[in-house]
N, C-alpha and C positions, 0 to 999 in steps of 0.2 A: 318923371320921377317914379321911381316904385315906391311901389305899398310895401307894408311890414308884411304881408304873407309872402310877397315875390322876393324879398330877403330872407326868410326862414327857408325856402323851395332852393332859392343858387345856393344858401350853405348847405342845405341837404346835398344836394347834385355834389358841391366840390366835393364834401366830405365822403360822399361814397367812391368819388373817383380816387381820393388820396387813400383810402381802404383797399382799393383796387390797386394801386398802383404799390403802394404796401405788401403784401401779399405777395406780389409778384416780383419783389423784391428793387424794382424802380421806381423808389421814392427817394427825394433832394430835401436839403434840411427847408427851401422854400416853400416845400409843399407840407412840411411840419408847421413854420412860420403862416403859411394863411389859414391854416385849420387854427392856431392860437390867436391871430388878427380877430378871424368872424366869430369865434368866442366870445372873447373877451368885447369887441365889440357891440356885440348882441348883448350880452349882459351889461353895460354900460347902457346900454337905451332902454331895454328893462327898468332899469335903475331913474331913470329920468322920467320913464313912464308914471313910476310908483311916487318917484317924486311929485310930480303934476298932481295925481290923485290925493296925495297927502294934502299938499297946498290946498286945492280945491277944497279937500274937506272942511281942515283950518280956517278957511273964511268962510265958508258955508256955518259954522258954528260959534263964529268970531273970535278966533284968531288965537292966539296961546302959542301951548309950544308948538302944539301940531304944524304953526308956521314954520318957525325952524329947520322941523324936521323935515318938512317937504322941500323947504330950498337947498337944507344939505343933502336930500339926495337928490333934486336937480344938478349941483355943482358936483358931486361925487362922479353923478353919471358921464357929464360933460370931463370929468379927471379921468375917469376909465377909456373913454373913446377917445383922448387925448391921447394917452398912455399907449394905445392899441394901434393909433395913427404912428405914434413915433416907433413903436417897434416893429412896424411894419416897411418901414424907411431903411431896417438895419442891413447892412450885407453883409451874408454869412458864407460870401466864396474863399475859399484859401488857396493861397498860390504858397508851396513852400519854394 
């Protein structure tokens, strides 16, 4: 299983390769599509992060909105990385 640093390090790597490969003018809308995947994905587990920490606060304090708000951004997060999976599934080949 990776760690969250060894996913911040392969999206750095990709990203600089599709920077690379940009530039040089051999980039495919796929390699546009994984740099918008590991985004939005990363920010979706962000979001699930923050949400945990919310929670935890909320009941550390007993409980109010602050519960709420940490379960909506648990389920937010889990909508984003959801969201990030399906449009990661998209093909964007064209045959005319």
């Amino acid at each position: 299983m990776m760690g969250f640093s060894d996913l911040i390090l392969q999206g750095m790597i990709r990203l600089t390769n599709y920077s690379a490969a940009l530039l040089t003018g051999g980039i495919d809308l796929d390699a546009v599509k994984g740099i918008i995947v590991w985004g939005v994905g990363l920010l979706g587990g962000v979001s699930i992060v923050w949400g945990v920490i919310q929670l935890a606060n909320a009941i550390r304090e007993g409980g109010g909105s602050g519960t709420a708000q940490g379960i909506g951004g648990i389920v937010a997060g889990a909508i984003i990385i959801a969201a990030a999976a399906i449009f990661g599934n998209l093909d964007f080949t064209y045959t005319p």
